[in-house]
SERO-4910 file (N, C-alpha, C, O; in steps of 0.05 Angstrom, whole numbers):
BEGIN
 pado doro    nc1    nc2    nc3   cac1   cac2   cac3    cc1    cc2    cc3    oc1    oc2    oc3
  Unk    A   1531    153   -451   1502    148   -455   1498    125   -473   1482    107   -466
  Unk    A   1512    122   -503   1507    103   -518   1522     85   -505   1505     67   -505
  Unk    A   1540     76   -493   1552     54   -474   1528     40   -451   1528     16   -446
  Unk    A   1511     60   -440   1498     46   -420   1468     31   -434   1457     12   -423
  Unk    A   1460     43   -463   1442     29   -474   1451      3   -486   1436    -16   -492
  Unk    A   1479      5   -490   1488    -18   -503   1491    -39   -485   1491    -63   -492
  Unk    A   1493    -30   -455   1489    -54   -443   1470    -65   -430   1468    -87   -421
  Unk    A   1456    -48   -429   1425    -56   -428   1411    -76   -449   1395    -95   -443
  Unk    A   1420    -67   -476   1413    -86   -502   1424   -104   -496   1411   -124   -499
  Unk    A   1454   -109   -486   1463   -128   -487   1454   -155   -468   1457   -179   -474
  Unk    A   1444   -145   -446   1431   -157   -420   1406   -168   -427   1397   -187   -415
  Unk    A   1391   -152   -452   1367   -156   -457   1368   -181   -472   1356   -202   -465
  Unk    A   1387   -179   -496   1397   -203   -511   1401   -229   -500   1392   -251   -507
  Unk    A   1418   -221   -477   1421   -246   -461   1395   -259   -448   1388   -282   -453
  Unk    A   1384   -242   -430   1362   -258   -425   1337   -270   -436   1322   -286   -424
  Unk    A   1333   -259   -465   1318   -270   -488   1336   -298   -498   1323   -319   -500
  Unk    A   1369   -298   -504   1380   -324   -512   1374   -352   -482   1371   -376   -486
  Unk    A   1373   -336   -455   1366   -349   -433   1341   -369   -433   1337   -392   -426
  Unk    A   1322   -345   -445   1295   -355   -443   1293   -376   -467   1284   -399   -465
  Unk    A   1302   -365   -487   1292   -387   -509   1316   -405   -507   1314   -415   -530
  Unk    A   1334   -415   -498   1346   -433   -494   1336   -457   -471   1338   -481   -475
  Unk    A   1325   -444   -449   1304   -461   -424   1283   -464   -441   1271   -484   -433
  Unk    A   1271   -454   -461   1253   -464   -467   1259   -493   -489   1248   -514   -488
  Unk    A   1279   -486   -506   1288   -508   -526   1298   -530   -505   1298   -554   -513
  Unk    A   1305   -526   -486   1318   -551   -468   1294   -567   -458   1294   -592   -455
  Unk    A   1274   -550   -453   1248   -564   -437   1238   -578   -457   1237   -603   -456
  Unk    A   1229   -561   -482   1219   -572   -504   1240   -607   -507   1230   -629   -501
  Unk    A   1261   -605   -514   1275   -626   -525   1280   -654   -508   1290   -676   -513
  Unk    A   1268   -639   -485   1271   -666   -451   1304   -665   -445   1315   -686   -438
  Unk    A   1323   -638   -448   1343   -640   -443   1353   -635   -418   1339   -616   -409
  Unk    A   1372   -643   -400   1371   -629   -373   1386   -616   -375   1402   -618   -394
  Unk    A   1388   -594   -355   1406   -566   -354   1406   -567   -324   1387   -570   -309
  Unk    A   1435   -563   -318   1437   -563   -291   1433   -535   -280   1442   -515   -290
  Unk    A   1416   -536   -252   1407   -501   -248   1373   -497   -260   1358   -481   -250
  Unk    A   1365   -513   -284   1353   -504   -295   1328   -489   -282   1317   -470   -292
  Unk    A   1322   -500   -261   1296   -509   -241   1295   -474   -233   1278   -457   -237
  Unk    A   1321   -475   -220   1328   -443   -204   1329   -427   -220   1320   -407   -209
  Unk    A   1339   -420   -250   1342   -403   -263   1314   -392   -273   1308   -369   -280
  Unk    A   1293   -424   -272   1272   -423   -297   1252   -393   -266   1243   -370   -270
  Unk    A   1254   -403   -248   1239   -389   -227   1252   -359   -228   1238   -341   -235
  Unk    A   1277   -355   -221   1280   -334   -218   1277   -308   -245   1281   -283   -245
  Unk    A   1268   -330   -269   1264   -307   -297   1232   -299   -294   1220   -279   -301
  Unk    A   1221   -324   -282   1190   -317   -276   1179   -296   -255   1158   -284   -258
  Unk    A   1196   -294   -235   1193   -277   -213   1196   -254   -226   1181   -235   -222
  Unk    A   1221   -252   -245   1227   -233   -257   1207   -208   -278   1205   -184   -282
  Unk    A   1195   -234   -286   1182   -214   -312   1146   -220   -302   1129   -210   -316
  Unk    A   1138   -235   -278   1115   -238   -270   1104   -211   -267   1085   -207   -280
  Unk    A   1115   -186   -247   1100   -171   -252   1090   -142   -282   1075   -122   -282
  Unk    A   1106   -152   -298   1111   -147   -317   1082   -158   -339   1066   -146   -353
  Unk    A   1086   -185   -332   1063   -199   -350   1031   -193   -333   1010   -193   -346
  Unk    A   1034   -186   -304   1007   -185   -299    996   -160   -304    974   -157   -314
  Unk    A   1017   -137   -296   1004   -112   -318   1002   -108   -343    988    -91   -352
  Unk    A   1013   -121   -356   1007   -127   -389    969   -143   -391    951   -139   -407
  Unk    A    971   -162   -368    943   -171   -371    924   -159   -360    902   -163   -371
  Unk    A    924   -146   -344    919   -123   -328    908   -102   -355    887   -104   -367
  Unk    A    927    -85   -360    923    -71   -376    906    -75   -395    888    -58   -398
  Unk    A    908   -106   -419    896   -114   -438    865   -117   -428    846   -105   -438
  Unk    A    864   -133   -405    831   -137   -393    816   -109   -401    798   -103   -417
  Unk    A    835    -94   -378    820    -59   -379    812    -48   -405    788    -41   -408
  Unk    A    830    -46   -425    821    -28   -453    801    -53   -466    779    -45   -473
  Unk    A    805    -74   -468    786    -95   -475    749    -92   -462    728    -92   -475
  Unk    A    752    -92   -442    724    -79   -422    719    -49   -438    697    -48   -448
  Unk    A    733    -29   -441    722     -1   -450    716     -3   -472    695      9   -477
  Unk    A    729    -17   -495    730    -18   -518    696    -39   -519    682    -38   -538
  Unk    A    693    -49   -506    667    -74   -502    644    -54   -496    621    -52   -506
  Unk    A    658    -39   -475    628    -18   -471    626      7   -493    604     17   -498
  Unk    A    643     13   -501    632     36   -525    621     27   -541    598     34   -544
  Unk    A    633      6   -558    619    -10   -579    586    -21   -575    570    -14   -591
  Unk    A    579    -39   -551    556    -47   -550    541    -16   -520    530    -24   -500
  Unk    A    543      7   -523    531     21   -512    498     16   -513    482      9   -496
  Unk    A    495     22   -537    468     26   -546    458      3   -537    446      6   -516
  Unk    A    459    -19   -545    452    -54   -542    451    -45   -505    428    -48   -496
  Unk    A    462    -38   -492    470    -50   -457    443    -26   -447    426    -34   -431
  Unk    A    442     -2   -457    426     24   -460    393     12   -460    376     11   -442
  Unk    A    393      5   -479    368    -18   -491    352    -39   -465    331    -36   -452
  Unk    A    373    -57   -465    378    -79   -441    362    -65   -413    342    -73   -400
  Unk    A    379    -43   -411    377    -29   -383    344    -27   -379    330    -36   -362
  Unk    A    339    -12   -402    308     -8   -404    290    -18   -402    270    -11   -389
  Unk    A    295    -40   -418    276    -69   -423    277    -88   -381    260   -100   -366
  Unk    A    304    -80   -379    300    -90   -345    286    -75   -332    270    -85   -317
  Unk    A    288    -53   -333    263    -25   -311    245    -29   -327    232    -29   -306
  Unk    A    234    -32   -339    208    -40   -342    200    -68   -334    178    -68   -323
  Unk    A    211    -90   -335    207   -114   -328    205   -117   -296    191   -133   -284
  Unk    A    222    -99   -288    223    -96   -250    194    -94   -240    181   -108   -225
  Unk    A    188    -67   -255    166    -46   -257    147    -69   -263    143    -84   -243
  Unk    A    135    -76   -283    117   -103   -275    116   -124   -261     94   -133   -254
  Unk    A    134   -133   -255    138   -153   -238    127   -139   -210    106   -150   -202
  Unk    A    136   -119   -195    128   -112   -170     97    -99   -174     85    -95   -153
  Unk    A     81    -88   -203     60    -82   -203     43   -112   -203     19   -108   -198
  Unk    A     50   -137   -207     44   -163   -201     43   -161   -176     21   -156   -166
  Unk    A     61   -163   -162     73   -173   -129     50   -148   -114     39   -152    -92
  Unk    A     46   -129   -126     26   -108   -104     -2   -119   -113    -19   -118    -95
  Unk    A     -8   -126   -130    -35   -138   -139    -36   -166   -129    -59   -172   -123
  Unk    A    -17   -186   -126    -18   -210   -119    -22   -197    -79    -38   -206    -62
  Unk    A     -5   -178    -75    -13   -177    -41    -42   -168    -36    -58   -177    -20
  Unk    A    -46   -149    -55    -72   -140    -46    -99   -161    -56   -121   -161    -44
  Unk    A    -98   -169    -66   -108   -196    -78   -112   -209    -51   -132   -205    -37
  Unk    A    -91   -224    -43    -92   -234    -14    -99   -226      6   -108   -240     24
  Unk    A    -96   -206      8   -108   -181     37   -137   -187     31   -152   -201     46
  Unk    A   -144   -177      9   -175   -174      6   -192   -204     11   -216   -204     19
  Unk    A   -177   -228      5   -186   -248      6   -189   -258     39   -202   -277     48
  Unk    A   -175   -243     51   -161   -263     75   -178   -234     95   -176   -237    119
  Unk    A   -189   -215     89   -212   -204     95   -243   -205     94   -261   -196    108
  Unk    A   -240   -224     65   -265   -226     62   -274   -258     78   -296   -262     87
  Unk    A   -252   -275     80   -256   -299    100   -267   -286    126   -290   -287    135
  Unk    A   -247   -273    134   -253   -257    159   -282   -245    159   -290   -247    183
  Unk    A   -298   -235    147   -318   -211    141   -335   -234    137   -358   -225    142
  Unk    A   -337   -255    132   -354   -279    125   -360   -297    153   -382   -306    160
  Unk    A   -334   -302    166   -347   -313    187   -354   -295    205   -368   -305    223
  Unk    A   -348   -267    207   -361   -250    227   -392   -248    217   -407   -245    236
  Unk    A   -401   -248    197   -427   -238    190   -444   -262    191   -468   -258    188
  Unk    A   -434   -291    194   -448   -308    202   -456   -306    238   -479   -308    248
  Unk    A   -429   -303    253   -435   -302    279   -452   -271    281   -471   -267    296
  Unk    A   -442   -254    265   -460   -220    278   -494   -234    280   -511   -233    298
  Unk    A   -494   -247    253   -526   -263    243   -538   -274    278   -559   -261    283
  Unk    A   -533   -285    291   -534   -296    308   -540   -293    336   -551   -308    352
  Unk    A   -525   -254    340   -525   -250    360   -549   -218    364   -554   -207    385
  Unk    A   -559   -212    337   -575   -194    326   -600   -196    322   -607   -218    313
  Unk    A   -622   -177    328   -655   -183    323   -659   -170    300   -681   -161    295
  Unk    A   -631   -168    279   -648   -153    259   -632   -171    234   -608   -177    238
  Unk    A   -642   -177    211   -627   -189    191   -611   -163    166   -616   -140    157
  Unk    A   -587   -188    161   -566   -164    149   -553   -177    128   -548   -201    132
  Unk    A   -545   -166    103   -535   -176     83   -506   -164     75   -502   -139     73
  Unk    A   -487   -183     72   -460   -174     74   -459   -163     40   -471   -172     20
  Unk    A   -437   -137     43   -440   -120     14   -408   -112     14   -398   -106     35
  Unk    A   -387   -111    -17   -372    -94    -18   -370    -63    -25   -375    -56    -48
  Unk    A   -364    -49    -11   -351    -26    -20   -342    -24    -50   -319    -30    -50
  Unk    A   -352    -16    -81   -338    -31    -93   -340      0   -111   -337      0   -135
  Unk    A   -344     23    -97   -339     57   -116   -347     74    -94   -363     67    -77
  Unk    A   -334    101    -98   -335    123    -83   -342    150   -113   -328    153   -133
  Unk    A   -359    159   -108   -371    178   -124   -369    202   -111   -384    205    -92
  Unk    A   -355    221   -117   -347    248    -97   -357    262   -119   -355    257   -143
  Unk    A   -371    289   -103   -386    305   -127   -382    331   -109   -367    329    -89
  Unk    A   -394    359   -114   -383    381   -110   -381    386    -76   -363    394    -62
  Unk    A   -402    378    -70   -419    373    -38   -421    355    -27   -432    362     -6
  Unk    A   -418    334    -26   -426    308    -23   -406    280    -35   -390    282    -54
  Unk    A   -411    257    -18   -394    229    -32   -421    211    -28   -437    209     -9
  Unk    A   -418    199    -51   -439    172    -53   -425    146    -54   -408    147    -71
  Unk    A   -425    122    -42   -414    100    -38   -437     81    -58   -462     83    -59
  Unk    A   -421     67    -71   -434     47    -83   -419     23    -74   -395     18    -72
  Unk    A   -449      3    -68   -431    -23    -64   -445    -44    -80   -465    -38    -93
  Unk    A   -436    -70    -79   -446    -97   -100   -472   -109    -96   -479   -131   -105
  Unk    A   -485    -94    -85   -516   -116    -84   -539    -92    -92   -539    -67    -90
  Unk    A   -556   -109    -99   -589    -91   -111   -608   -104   -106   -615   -119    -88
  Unk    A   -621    -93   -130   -653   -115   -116   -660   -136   -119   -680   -148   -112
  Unk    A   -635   -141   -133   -639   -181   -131   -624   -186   -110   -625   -211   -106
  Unk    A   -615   -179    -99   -602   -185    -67   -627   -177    -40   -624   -180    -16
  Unk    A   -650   -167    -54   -671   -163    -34   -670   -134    -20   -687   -126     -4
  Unk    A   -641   -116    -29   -637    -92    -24   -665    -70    -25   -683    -79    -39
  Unk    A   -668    -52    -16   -684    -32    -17   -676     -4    -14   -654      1     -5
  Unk    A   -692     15    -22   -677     47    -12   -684     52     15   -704     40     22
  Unk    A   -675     64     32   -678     77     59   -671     47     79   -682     44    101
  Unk    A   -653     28     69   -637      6     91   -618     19     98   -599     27     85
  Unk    A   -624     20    126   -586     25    138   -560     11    129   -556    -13    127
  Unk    A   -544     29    124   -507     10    123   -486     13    147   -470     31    152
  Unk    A   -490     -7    156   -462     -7    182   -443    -22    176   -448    -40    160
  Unk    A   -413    -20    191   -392    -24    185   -391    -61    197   -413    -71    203
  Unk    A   -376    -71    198   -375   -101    211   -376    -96    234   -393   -109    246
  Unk    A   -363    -77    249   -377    -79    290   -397    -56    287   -393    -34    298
  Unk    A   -412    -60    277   -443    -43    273   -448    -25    277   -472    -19    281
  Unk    A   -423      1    276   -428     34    273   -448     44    253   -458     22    249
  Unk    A   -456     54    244   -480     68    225   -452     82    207   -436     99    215
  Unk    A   -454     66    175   -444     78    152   -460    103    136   -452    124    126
  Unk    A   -494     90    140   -507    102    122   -535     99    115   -549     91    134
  Unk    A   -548    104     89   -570     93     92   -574     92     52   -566    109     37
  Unk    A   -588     69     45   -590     68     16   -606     80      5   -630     74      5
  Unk    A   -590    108    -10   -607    124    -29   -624    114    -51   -648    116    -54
  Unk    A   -595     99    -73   -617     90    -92   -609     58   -101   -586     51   -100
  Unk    A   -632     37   -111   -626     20   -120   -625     -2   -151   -642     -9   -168
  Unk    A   -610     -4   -150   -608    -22   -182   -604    -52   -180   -595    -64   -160
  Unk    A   -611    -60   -203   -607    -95   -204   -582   -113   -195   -579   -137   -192
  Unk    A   -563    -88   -191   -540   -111   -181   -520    -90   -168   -499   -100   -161
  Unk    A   -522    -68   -165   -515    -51   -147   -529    -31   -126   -551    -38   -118
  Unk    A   -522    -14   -118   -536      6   -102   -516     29    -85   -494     24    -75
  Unk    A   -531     54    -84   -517     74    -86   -525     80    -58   -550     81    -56
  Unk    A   -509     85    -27   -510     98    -10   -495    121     10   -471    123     18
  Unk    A   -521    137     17   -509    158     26   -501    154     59   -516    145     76
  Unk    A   -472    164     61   -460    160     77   -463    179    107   -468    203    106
  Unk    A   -460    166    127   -470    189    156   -458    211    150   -471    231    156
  Unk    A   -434    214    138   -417    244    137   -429    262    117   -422    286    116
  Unk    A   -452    248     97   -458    269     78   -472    284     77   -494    274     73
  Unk    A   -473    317     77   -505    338     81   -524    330     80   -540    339     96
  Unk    A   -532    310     61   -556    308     61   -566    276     85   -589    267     83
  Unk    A   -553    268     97   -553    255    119   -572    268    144   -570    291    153
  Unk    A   -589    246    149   -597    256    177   -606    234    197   -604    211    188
  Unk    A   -616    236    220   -618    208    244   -615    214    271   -595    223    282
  Unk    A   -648    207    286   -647    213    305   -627    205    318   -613    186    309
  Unk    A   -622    221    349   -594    209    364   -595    214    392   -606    234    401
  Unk    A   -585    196    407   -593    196    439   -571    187    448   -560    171    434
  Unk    A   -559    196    473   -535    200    482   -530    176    511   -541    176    533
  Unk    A   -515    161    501   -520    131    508   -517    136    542   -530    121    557
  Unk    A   -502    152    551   -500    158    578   -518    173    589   -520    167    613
  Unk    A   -534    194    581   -551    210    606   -582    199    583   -596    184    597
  Unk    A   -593    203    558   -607    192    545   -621    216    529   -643    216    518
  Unk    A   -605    233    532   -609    262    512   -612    252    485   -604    231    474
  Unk    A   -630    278    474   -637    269    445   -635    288    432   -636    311    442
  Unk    A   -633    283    408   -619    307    382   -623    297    356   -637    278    350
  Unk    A   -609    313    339   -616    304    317   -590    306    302   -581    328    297
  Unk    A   -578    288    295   -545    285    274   -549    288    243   -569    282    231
  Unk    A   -538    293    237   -536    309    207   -507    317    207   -494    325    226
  Unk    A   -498    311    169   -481    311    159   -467    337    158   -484    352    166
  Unk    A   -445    351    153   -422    363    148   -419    368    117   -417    345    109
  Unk    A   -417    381     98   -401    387     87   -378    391     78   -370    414     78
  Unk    A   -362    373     71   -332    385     74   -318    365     93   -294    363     91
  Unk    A   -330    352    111   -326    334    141   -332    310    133   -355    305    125
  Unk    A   -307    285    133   -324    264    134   -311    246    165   -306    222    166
  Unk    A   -309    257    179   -303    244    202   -321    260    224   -328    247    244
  Unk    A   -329    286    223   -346    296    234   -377    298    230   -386    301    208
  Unk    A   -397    298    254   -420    302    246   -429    320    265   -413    325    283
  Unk    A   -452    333    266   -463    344    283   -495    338    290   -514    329    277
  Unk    A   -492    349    318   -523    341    332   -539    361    349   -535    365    373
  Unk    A   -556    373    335   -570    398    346   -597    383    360   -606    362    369
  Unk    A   -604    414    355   -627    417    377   -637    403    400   -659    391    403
  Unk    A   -616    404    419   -608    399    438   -614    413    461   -602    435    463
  Unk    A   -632    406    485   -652    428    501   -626    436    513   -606    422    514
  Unk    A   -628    458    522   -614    476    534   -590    468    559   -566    474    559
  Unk    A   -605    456    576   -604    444    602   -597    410    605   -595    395    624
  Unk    A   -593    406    579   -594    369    576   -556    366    583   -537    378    575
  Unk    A   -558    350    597   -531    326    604   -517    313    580   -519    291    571
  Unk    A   -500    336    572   -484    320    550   -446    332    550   -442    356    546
  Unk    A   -435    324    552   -409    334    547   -391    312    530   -400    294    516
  Unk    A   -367    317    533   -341    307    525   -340    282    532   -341    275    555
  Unk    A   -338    260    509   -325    241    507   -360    222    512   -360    197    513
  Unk    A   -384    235    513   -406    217    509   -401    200    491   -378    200    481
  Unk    A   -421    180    483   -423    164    457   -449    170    445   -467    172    461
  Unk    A   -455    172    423   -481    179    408   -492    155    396   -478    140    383
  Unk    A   -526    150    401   -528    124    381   -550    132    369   -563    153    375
  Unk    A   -555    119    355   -586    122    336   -609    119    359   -606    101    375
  Unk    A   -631    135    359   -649    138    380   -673    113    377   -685    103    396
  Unk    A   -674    108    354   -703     85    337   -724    105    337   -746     94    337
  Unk    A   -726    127    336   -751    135    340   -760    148    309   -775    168    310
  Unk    A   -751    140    285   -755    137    263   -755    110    247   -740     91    252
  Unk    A   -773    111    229   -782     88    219   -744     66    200   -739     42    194
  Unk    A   -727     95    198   -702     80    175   -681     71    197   -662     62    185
  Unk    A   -678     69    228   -669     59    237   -667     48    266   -674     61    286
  Unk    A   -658     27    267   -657      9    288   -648     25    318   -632     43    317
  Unk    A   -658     16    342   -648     35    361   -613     25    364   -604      4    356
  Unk    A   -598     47    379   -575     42    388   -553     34    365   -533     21    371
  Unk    A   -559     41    342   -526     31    333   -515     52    346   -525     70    360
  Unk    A   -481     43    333   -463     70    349   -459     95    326   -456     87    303
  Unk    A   -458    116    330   -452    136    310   -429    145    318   -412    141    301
  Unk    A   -421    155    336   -394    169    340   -393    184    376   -407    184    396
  Unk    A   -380    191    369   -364    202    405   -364    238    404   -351    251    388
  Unk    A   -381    247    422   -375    278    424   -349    282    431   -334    267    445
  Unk    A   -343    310    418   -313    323    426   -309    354    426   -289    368    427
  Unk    A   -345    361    424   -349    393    432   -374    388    436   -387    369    427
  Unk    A   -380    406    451   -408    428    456   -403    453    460   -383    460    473
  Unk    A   -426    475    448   -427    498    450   -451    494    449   -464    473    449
  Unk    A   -461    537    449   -499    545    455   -501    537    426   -483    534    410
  Unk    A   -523    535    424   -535    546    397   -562    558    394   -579    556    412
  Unk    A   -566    570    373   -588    590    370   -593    609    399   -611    610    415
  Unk    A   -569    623    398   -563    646    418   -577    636    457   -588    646    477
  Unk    A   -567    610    449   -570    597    481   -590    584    483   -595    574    504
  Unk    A   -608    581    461   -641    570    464   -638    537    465   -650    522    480
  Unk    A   -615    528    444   -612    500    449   -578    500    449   -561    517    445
  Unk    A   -578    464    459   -551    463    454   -536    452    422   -552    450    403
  Unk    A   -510    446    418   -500    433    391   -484    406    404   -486    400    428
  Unk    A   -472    394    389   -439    371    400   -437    368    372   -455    366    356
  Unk    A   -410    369    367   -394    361    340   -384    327    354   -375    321    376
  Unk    A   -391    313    335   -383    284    339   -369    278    325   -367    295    308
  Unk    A   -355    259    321   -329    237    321   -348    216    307   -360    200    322
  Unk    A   -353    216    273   -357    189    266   -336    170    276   -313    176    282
  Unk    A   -350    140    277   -343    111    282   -338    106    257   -316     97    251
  Unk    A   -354    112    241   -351    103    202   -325    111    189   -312     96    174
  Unk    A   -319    139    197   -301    158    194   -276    147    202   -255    155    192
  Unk    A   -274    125    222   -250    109    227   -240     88    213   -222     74    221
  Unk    A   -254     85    191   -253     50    178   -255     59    149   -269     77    139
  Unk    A   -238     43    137   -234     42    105   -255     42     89   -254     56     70
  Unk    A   -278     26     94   -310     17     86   -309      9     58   -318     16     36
  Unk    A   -288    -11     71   -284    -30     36   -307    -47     40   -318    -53     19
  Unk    A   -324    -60     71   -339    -89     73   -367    -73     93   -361    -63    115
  Unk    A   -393    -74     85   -408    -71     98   -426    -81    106   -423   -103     94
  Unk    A   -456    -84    124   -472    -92    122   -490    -83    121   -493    -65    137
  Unk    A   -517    -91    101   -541    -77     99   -563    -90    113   -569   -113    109
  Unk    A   -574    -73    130   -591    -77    146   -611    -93    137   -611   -103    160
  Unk    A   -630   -106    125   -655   -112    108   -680   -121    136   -696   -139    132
  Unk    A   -681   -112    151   -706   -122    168   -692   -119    198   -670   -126    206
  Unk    A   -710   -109    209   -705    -93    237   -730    -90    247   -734    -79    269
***
């Protein structure tokens, strides 16, 4: 056993007097014959030797880097999720920013041509609050009575469904009640046979309305269209209100009902128009 370490030391010896002797020869500009072949085959030799030594050193060097500055990288991390986090609450405000702009272009030249093709004059308004209360939603949008606004003007959407009608008014806003809300009401005539009724709001429903008192015997079913009748002073004949999608009796068969399908009920009602003269 001590024989085979000794020649191992001894081998070891040798190739350390090897190495530092190729090295003193290179150093000194001496030539050594062989040198070229020997210098390669000690490199091949101990190359993979030196790359797991660097290998190794990298690795504990990296762990030793991350325990030490934990806290500091911990920190960092944070300060980046939050910075992400604003940046994309930018990037959603910069899109919607643009949406709304590249709507309201849109909403601008339609309300010059709607201007045009209409016998009634109309003033373009934003959507700019929704007021939901126990029973009921109130829409407020940007114009009042310096915009020439009034209470009891109709609000329709940009292709001219019936939104609503203006409850109340102030100097630079105004508050209206929407077709879906209880306290909503408007005559209504049934654009295909020319039945008439009366539409009123839902509770609880804002895509539905309903339309009573409805003679018994009148021509109305599935998939009609409902419009404003004119035969009240707050609105214009024929906007559109919505599409039947029931009938039943009502008042034990004496008249009929139809649950309708707001038009309003289909649209965001970020952009409207207020009727002012009809």
């Amino acid at each position: 056993m001590h024989s085979r370490y000794k020649y191992v030391l001894i081998a070891f010896l040798i190739i350390v007097l090897l190495t530092t002797g190729l090295g003193l020869g290179e150093y000194l500009g001496l030539s050594i014959p062989g040198y070229l072949r020997l210098d390669r085959g000690l490199y091949n030799l101990f190359s993979p030797v030196v790359e797991f030594t660097a290998y190794l050193y990298n690795t504990i060097t990296s762990y030793v880097f991350v325990i030490f500055n934990l806290n500091d990288i911990v920190s960092e991390n944070r300060e980046l999720t939050r910075e992400v986090g604003r940046l994309q609450d930018r990037i959603h405000r910069l899109e919607a920013s643009l949406q709304q702009n590249k709507r309201l272009e849109e909403f601008t030249d339609f309300l010059d041509a709607f201007k045009e093709f209409v016998d009634y004059e109309v003033t373009g308004a934003l959507v700019i609050a929704k007021a939901p209360t126990n029973q009921e939603d109130i829409l407020i949008i940007n114009r009042g009575s310096k915009d020439g606004l009034e209470e009891n003007m109709p609000v329709i959407t940009y292709n001219g469904s019936l939104v609503g009608q203006i409850s109340q008014v102030g100097v630079s806003t105004s508050q209206v009640i929407p077709v879906y809300n209880p306290r909503f009401a408007a005559g209504g005539i049934v654009e295909r046979s020319r039945v008439l009724g009366l539409i009123s709001g839902q509770t609880g429903q804002k895509k539905y309305n309903i339309m009573e008192n409805i003679d018994p015997e009148a021509d109305i079913e599935y998939g009609d269209h409902i419009l404003t009748s004119g035969l009240s002073e707050n609105y214009p004949k024929y906007l559109p209100v919505g599409r039947v999608v029931k009938v039943e009796e009502d008042n034990y068969g004496l008249t009929q009902k139809a649950e309708i399908q707001l038009y309003a009920g289909q649209y965001t009602l970020e952009e409207v128009l207020v009727i002012t003269n009809f």
